[in-house]
MILUMVEX-443800 format. One line per 8 residues: number of its first residue (from 1); their letters; for each residue x, y, z of C-alpha. Coordinates in Angstrom, 3 decimals. Each point is the difference from the previous one (the first is absolute). Example, Ala and Ser with C-alpha at 12.3 -4.5 7.8 and 13.67 -1.06 7.14 Angstrom:
// MILUMVEX-443800
1	as	12.300,-4.500,7.800 | 1.370,3.440,-0.660 .
***
This chain:
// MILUMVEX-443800
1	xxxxxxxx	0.000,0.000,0.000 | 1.679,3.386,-0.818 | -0.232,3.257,1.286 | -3.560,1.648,0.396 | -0.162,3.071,-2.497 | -2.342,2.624,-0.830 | -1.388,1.579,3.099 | -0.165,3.566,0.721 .
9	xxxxxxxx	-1.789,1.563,2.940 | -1.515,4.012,0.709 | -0.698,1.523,2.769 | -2.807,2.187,-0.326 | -0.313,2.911,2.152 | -2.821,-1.416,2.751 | 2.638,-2.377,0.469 | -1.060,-3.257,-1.603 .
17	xxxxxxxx	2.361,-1.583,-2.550 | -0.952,-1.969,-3.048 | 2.109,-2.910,-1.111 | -0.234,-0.160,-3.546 | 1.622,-3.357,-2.032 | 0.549,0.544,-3.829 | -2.597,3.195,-0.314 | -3.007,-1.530,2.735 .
25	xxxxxxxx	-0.694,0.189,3.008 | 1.549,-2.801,2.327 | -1.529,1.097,3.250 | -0.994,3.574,1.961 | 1.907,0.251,3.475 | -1.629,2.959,2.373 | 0.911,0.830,3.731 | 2.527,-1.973,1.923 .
33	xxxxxxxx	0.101,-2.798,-2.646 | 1.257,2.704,-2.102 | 2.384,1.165,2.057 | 1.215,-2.943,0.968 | 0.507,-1.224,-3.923 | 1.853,3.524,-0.853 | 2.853,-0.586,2.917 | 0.589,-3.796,-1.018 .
41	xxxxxxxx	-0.083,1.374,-4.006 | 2.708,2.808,0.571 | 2.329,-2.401,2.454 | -0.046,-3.160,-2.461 | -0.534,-0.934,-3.497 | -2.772,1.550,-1.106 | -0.977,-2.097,-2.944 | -0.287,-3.079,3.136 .
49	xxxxxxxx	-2.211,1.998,2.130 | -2.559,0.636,-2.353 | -0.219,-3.591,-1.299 | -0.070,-1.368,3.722 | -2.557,3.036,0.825 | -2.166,-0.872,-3.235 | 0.521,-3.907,0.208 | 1.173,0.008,-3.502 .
57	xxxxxxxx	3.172,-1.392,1.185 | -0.674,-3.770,-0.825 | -0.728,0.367,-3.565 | 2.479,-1.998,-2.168 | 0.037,-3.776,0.825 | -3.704,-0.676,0.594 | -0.725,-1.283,-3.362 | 3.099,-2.316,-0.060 .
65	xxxxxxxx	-0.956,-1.337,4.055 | -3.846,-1.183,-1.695 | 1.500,-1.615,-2.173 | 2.361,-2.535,2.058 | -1.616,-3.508,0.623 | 0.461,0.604,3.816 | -2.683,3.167,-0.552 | -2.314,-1.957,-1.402 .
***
């Protein structure tokens, strides 16, 4: 599985931040959840954070896993 790719976020100005992957919208934060996402975004790798905060982090091998005999 490589690197997640394509995320951006914004921060509006009420405070809520929209997590955008390729061009739509991932998920809305607001309030502490928000907050909370924006410290662990600017400390780490950002790209990461967003596809662990949007749970688009385990696309890649699911297709190849239904596949396999023990899957079945």
């Amino acid at each position: 599985m490589g690197r997640p790719t394509g995320f951006d976020w914004t921060e509006r100005g009420d405070g809520t931040v929209v997590v955008t992957h390729r061009g739509r919208t991932a998920a809305t934060l607001r309030g502490p959840r928000a907050a909370k996402f924006l410290a662990e975004a600017e400390s780490g790798d950002a790209q990461l954070v967003m596809a662990r905060w949007t749970g688009a982090y385990r696309f890649g091998n699911e297709r190849t896993a239904r596949a396999h005999p023990r899957n079945r």
